[in-house]
mmCIF file of the N, C-alpha and C atoms, coordinates in Angstrom:
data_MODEL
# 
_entry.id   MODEL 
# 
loop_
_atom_site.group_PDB 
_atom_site.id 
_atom_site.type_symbol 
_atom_site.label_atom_id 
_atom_site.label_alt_id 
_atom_site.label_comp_id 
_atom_site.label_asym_id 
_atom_site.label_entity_id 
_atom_site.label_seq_id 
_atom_site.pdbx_PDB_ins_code 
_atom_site.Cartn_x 
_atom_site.Cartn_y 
_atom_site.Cartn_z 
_atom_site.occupancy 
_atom_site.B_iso_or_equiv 
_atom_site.pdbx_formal_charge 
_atom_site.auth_seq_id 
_atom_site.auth_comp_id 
_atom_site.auth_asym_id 
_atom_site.auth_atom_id 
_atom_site.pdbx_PDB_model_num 
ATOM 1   N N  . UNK A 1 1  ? -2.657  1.015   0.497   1.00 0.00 ? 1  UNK A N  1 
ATOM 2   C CA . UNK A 1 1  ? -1.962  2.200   0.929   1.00 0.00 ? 1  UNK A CA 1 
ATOM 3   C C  . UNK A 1 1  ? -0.493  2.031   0.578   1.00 0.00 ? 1  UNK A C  1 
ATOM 4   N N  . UNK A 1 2  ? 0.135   3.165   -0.011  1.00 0.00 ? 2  UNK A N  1 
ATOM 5   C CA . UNK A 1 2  ? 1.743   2.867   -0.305  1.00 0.00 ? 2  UNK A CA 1 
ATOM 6   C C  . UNK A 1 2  ? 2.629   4.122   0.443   1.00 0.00 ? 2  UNK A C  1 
ATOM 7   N N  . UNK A 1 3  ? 3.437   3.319   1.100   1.00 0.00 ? 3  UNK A N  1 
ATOM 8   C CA . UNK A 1 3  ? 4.347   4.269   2.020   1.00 0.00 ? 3  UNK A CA 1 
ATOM 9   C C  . UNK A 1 3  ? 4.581   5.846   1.280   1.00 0.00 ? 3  UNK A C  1 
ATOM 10  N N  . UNK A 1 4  ? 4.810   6.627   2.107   1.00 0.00 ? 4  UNK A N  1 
ATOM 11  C CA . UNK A 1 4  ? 4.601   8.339   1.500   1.00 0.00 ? 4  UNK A CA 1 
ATOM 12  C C  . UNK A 1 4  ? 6.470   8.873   1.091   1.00 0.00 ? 4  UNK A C  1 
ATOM 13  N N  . UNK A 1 5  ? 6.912   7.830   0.188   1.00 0.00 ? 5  UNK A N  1 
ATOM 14  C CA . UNK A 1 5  ? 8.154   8.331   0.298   1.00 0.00 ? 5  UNK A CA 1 
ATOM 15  C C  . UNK A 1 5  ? 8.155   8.964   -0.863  1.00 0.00 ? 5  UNK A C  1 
ATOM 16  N N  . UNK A 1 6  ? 7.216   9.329   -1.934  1.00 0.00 ? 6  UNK A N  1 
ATOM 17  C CA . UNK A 1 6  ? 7.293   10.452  -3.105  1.00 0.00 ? 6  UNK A CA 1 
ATOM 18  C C  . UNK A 1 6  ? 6.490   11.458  -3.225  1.00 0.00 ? 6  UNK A C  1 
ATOM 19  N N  . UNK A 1 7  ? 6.247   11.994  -4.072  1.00 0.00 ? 7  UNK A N  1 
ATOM 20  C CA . UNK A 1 7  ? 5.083   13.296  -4.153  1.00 0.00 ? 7  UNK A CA 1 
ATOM 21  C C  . UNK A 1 7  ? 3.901   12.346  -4.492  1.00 0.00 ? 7  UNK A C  1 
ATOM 22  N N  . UNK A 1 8  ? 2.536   12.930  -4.350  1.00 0.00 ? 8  UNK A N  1 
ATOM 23  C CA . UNK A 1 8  ? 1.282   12.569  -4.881  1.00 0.00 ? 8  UNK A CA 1 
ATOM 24  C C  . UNK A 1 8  ? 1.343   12.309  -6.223  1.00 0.00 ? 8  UNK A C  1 
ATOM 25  N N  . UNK A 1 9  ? 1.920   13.375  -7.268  1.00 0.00 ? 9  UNK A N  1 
ATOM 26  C CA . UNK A 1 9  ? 2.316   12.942  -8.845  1.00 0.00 ? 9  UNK A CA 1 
ATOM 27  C C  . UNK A 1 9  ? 2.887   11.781  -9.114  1.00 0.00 ? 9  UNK A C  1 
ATOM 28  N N  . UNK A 1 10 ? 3.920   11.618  -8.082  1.00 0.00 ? 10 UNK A N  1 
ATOM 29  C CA . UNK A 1 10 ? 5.036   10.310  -8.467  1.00 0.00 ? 10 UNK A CA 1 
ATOM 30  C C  . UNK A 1 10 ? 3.789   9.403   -8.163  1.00 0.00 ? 10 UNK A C  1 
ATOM 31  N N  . UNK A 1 11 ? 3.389   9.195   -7.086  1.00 0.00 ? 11 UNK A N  1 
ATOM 32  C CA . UNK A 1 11 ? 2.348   7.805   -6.914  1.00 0.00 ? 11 UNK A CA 1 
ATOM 33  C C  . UNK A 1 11 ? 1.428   7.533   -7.927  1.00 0.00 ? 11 UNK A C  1 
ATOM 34  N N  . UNK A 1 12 ? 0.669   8.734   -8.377  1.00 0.00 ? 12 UNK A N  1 
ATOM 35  C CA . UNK A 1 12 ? -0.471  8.784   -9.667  1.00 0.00 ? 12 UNK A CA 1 
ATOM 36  C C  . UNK A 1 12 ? 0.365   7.785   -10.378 1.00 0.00 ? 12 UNK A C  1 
ATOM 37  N N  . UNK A 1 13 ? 1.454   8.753   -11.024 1.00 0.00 ? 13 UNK A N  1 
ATOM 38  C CA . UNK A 1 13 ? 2.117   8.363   -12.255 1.00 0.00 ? 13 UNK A CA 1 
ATOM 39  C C  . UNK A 1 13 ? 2.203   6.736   -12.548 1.00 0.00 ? 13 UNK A C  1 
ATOM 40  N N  . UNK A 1 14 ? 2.934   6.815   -10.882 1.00 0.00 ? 14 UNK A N  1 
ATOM 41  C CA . UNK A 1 14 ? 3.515   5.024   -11.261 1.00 0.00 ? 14 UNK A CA 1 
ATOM 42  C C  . UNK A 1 14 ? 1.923   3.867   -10.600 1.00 0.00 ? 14 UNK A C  1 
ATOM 43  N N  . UNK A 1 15 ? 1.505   4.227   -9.897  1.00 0.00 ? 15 UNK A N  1 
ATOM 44  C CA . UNK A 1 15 ? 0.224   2.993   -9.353  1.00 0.00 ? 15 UNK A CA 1 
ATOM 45  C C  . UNK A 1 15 ? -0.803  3.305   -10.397 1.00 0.00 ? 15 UNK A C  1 
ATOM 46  N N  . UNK A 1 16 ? -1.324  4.289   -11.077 1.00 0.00 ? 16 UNK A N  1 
ATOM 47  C CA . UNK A 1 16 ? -2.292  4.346   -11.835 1.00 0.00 ? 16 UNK A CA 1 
ATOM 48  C C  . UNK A 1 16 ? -2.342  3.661   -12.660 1.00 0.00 ? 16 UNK A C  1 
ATOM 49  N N  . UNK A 1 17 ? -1.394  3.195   -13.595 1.00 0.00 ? 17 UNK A N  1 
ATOM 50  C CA . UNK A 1 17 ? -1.120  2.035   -14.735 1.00 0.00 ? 17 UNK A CA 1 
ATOM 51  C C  . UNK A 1 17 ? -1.619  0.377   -14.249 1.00 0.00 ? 17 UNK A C  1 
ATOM 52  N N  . UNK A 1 18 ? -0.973  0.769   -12.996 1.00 0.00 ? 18 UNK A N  1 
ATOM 53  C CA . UNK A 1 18 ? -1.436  -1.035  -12.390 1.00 0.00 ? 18 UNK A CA 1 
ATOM 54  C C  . UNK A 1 18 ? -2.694  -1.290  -12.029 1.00 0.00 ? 18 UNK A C  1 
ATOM 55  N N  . UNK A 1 19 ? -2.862  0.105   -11.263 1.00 0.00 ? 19 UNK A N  1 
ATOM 56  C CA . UNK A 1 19 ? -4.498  -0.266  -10.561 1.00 0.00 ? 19 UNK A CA 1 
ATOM 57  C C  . UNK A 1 19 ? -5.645  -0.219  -11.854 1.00 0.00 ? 19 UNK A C  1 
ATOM 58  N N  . UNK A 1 20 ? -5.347  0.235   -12.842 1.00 0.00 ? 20 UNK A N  1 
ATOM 59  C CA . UNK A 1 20 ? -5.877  -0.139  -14.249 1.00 0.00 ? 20 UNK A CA 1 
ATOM 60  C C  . UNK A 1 20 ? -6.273  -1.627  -14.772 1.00 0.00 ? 20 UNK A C  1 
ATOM 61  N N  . UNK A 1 21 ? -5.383  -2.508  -14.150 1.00 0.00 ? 21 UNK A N  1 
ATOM 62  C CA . UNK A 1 21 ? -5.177  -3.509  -14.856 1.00 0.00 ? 21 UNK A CA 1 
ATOM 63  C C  . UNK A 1 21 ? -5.608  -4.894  -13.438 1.00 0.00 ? 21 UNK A C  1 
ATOM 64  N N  . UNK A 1 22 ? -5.805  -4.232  -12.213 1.00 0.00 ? 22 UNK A N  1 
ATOM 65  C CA . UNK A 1 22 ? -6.578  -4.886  -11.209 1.00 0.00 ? 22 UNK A CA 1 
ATOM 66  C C  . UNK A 1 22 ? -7.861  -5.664  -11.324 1.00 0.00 ? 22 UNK A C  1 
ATOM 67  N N  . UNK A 1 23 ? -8.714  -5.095  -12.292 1.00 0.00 ? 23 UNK A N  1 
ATOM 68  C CA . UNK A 1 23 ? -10.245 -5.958  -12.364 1.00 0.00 ? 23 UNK A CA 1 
ATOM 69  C C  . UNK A 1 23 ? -10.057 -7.299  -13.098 1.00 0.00 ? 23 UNK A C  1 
ATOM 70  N N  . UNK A 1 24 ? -8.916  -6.694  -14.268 1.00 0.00 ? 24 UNK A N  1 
ATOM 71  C CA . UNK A 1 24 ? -8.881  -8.030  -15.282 1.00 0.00 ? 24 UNK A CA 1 
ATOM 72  C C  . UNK A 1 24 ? -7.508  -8.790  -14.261 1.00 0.00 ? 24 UNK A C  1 
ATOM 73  N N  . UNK A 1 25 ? -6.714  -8.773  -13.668 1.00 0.00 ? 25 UNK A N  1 
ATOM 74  C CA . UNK A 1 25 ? -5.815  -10.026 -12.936 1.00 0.00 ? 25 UNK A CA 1 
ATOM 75  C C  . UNK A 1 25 ? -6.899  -10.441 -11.788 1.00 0.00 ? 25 UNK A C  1 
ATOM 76  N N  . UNK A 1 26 ? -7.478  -9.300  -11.023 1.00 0.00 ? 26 UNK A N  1 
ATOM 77  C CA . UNK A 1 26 ? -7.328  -9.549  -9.300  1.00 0.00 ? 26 UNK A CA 1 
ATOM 78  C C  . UNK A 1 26 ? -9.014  -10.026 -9.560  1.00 0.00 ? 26 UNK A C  1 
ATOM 79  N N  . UNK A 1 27 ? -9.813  -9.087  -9.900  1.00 0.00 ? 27 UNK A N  1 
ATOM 80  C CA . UNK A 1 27 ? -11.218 -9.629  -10.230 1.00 0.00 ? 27 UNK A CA 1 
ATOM 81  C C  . UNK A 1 27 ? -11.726 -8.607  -9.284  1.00 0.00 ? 27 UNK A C  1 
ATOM 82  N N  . UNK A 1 28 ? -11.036 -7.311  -8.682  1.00 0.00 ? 28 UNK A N  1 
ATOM 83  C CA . UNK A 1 28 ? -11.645 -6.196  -8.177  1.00 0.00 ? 28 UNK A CA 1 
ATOM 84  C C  . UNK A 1 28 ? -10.774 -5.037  -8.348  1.00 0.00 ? 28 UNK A C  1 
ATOM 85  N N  . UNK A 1 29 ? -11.795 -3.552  -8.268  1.00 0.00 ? 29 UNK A N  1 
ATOM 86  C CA . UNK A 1 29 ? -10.691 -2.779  -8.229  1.00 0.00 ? 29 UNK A CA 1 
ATOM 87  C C  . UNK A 1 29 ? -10.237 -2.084  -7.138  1.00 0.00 ? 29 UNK A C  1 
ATOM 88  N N  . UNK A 1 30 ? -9.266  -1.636  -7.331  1.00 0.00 ? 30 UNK A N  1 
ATOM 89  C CA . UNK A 1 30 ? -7.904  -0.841  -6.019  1.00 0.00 ? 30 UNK A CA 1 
ATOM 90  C C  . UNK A 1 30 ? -7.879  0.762   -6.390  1.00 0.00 ? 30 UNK A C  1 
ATOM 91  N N  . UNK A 1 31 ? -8.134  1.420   -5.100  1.00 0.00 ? 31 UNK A N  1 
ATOM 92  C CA . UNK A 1 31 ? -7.169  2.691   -4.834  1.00 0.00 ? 31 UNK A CA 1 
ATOM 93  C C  . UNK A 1 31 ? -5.956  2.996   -4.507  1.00 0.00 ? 31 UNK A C  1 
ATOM 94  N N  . UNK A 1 32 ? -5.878  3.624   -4.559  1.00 0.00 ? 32 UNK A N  1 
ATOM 95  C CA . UNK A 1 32 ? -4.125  3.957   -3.547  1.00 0.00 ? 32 UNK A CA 1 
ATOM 96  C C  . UNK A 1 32 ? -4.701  5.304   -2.642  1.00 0.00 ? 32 UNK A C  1 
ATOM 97  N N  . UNK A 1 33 ? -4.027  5.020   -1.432  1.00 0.00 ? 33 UNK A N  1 
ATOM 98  C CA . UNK A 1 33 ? -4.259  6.145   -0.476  1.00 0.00 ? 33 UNK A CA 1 
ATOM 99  C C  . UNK A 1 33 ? -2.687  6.015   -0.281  1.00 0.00 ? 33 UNK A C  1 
ATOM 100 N N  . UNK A 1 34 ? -2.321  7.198   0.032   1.00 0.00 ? 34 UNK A N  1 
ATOM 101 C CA . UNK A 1 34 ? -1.198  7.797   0.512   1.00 0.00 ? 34 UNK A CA 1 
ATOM 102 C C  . UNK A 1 34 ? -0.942  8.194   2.116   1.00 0.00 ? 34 UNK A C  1 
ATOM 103 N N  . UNK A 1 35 ? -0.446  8.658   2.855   1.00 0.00 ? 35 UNK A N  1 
ATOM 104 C CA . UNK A 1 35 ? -0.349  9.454   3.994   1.00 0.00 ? 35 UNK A CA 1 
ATOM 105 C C  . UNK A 1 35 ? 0.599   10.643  4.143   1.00 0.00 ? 35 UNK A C  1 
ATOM 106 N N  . UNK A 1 36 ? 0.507   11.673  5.201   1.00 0.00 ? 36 UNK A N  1 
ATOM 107 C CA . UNK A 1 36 ? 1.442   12.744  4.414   1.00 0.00 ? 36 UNK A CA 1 
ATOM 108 C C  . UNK A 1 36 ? 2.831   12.548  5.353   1.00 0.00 ? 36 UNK A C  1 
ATOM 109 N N  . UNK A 1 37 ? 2.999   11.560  6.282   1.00 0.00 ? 37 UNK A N  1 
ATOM 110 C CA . UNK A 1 37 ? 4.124   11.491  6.505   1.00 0.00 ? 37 UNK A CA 1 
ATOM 111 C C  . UNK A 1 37 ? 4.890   9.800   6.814   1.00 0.00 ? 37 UNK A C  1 
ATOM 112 N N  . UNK A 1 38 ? 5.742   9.621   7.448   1.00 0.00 ? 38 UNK A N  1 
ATOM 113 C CA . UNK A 1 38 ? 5.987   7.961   8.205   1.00 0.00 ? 38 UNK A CA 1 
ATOM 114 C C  . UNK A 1 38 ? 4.892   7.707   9.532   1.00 0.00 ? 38 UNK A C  1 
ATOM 115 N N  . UNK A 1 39 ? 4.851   8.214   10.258  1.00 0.00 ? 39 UNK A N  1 
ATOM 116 C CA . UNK A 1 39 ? 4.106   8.199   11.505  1.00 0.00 ? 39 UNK A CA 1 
ATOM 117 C C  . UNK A 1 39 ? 2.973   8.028   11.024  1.00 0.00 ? 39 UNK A C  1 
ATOM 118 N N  . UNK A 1 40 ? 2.097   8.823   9.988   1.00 0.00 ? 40 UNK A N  1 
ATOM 119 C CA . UNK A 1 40 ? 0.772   8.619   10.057  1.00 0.00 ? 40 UNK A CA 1 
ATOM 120 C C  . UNK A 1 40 ? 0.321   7.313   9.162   1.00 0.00 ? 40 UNK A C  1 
ATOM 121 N N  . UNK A 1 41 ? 1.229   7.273   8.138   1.00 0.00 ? 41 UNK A N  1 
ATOM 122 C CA . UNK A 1 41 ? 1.219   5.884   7.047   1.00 0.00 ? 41 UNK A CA 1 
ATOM 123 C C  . UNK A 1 41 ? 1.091   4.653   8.645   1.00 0.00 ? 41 UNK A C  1 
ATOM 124 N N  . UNK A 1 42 ? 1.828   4.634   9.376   1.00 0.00 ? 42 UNK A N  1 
ATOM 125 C CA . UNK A 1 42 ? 2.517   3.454   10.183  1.00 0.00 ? 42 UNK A CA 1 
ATOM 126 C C  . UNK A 1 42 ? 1.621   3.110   11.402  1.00 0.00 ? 42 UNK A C  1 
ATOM 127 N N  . UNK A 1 43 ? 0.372   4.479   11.957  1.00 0.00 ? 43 UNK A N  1 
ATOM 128 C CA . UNK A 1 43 ? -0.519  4.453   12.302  1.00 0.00 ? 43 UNK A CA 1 
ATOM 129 C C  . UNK A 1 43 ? -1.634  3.785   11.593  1.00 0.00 ? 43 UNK A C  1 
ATOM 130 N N  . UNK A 1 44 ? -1.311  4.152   10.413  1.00 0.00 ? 44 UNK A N  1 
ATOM 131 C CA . UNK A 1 44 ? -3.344  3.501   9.800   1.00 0.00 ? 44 UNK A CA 1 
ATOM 132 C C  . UNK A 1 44 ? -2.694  2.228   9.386   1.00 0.00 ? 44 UNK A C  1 
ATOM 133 N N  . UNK A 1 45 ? -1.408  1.284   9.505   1.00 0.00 ? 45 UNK A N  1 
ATOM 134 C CA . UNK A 1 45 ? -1.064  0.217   9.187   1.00 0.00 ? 45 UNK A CA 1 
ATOM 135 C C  . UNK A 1 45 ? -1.004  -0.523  10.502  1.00 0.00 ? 45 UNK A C  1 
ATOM 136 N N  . UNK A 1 46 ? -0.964  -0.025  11.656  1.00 0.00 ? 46 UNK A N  1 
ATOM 137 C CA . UNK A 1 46 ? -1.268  -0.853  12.915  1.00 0.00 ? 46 UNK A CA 1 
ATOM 138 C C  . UNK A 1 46 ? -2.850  -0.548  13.126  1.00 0.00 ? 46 UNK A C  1 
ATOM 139 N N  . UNK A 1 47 ? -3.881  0.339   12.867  1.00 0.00 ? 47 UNK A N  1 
ATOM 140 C CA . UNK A 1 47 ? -5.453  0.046   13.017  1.00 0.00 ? 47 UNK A CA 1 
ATOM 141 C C  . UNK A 1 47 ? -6.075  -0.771  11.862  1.00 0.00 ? 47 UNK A C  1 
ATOM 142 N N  . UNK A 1 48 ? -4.622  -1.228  11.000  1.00 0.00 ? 48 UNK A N  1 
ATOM 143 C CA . UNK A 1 48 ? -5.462  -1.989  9.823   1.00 0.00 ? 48 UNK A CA 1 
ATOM 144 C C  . UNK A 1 48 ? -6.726  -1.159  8.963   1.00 0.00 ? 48 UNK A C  1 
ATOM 145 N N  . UNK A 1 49 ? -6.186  -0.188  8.519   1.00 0.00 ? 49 UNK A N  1 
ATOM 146 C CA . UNK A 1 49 ? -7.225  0.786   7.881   1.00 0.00 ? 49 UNK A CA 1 
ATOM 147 C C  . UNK A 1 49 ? -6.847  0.381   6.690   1.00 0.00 ? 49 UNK A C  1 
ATOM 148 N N  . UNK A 1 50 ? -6.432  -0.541  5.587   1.00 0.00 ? 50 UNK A N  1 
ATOM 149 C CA . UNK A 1 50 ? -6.535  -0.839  4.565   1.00 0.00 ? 50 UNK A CA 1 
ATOM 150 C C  . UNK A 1 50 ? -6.037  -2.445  4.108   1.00 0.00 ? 50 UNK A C  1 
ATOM 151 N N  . UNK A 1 51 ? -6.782  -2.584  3.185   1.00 0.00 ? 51 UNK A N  1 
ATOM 152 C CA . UNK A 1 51 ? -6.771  -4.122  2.788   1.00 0.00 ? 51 UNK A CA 1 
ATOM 153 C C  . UNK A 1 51 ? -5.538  -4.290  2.075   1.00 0.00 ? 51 UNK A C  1 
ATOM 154 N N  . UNK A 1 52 ? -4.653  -4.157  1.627   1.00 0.00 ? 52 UNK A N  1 
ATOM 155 C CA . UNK A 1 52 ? -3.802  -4.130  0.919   1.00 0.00 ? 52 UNK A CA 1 
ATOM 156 C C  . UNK A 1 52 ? -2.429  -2.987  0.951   1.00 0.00 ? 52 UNK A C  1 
ATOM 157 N N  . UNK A 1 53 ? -1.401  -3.327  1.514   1.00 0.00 ? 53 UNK A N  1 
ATOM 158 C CA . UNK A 1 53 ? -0.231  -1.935  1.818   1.00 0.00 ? 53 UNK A CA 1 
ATOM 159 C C  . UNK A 1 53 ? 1.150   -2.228  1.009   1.00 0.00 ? 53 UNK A C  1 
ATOM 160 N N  . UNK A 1 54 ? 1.258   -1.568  0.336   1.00 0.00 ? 54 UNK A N  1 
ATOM 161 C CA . UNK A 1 54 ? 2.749   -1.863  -0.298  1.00 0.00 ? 54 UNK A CA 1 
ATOM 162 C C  . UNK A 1 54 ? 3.838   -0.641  0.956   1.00 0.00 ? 54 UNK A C  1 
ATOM 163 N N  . UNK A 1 55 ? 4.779   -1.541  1.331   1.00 0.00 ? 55 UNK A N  1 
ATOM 164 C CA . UNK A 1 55 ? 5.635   -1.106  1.832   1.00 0.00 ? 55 UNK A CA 1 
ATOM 165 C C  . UNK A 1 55 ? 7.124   -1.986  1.689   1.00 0.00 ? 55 UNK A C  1 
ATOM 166 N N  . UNK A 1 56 ? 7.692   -0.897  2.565   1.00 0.00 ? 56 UNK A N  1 
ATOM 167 C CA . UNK A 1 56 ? 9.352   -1.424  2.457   1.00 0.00 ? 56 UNK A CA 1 
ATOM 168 C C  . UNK A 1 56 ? 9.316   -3.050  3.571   1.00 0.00 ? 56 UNK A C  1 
ATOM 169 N N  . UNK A 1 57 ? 10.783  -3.685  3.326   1.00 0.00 ? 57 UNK A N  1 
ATOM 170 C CA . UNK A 1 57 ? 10.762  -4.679  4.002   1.00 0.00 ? 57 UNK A CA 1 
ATOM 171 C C  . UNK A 1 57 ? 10.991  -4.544  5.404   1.00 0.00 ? 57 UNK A C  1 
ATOM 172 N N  . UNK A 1 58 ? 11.148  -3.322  5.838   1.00 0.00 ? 58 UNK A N  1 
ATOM 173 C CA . UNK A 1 58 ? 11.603  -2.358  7.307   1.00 0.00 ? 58 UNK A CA 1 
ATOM 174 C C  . UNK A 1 58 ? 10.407  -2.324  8.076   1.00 0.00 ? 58 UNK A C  1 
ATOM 175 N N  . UNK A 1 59 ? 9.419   -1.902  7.334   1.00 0.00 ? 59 UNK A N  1 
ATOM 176 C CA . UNK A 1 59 ? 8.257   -1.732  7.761   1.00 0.00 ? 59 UNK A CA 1 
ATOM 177 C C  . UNK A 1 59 ? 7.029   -2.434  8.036   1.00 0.00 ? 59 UNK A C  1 
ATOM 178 N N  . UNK A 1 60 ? 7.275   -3.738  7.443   1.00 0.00 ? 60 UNK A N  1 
ATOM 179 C CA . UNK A 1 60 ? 6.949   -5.048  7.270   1.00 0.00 ? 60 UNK A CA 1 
ATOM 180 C C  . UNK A 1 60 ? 7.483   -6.202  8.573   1.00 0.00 ? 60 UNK A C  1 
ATOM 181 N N  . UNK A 1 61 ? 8.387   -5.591  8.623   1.00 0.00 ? 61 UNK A N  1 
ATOM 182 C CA . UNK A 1 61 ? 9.319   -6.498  9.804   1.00 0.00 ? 61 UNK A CA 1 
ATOM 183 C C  . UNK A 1 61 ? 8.357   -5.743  11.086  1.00 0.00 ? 61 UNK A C  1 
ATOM 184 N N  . UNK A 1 62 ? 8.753   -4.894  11.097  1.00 0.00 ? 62 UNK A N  1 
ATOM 185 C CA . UNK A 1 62 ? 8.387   -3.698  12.368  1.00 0.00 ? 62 UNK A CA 1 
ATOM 186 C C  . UNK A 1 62 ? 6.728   -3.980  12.664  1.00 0.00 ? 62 UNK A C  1 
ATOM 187 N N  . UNK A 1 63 ? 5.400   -3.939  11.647  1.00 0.00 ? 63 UNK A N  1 
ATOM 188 C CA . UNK A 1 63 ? 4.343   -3.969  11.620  1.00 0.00 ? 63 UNK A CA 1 
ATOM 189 C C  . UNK A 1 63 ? 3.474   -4.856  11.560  1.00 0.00 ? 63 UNK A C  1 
ATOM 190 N N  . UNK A 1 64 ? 3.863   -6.434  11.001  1.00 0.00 ? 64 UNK A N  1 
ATOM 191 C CA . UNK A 1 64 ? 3.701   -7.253  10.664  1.00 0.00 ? 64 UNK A CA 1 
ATOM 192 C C  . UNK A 1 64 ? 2.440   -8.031  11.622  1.00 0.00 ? 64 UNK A C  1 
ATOM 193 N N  . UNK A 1 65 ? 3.319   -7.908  13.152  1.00 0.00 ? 65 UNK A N  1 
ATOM 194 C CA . UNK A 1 65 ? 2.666   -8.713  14.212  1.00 0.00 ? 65 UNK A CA 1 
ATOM 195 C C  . UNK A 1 65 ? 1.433   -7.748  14.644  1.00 0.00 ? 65 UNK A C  1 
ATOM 196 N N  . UNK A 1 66 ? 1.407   -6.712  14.622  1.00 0.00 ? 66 UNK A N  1 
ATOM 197 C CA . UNK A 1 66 ? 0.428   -5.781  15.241  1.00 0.00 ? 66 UNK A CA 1 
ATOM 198 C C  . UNK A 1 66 ? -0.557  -5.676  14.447  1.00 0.00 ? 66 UNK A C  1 
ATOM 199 N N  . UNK A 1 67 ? -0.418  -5.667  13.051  1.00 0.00 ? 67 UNK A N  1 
ATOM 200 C CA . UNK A 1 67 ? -1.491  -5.297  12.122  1.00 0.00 ? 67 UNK A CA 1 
ATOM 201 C C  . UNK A 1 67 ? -1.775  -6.655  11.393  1.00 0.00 ? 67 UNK A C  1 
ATOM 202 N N  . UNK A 1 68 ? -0.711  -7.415  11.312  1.00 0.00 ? 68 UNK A N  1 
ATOM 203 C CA . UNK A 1 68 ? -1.702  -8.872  11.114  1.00 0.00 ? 68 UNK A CA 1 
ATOM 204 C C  . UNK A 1 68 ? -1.672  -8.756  9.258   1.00 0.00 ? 68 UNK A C  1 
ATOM 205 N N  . UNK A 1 69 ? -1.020  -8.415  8.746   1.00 0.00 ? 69 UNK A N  1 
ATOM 206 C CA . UNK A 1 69 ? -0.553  -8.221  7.353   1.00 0.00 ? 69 UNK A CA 1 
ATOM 207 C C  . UNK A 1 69 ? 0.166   -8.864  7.053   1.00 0.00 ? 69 UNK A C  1 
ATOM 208 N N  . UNK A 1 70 ? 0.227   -9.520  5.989   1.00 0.00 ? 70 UNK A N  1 
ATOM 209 C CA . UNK A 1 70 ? 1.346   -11.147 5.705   1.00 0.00 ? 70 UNK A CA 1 
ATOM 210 C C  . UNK A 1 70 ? 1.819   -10.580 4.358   1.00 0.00 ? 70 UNK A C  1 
ATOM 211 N N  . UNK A 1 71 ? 2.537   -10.918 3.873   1.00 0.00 ? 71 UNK A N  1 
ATOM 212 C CA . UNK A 1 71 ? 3.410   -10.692 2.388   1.00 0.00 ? 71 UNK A CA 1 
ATOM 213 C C  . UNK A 1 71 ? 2.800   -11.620 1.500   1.00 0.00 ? 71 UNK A C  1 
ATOM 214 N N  . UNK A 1 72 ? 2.844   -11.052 0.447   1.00 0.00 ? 72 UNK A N  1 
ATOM 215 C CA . UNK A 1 72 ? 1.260   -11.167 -1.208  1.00 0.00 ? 72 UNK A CA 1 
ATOM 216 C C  . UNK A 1 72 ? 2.426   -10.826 -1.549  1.00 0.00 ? 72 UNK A C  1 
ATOM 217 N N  . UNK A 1 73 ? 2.793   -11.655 -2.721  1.00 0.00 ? 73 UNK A N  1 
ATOM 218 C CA . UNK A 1 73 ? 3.352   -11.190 -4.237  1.00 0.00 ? 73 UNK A CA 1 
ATOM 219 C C  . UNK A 1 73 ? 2.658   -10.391 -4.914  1.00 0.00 ? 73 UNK A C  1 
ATOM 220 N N  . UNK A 1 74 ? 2.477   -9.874  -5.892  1.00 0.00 ? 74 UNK A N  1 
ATOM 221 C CA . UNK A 1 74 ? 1.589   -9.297  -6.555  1.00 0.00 ? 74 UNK A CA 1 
ATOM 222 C C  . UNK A 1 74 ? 2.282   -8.905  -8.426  1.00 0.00 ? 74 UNK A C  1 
ATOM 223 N N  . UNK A 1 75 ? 1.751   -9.323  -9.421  1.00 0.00 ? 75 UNK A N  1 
ATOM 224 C CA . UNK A 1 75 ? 2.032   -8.870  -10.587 1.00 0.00 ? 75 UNK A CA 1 
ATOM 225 C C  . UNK A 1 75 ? 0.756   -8.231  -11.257 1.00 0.00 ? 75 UNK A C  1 
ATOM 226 N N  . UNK A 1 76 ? 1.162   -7.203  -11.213 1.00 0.00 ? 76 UNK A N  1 
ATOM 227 C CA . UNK A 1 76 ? 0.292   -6.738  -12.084 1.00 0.00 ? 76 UNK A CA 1 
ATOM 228 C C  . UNK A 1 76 ? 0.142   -5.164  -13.018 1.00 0.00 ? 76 UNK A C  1 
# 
């Protein structure tokens, strides 16, 4: 899931290239889900509704202990 700070186009545009290239680094593949605001992104990141969240370091600090999400580098 990646924080909702652009349009749906902007996210396509820019995660679609990577999540392309997920089977051959990671050895599975990835969606991206979005949310349509802060509150609801920050909700499904404290019920742990996704395996994987790119977010800011704000939100990371703030969410960390509740949802049990640790910081992954990631290239890809």
């Amino acid at each position: 899931m990646v924080v909702s700070q652009q349009s749906a186009r902007a996210l396509a545009a820019k995660w679609g290239p990577k999540l392309q290239r997920c089977p051959q680094y990671l050895g599975i593949q990835l969606t991206v889900t979005d949310a349509k605001n802060i509150p609801i992104f920050a909700q499904r990141l404290l019920e742990g509704n996704c395996d994987l969240a790119y977010m800011s370091p704000y939100y990371y600090v703030v969410y960390h202990q509740e949802s049990g999400y640790k910081v992954t580098a990631l290239k890809i």
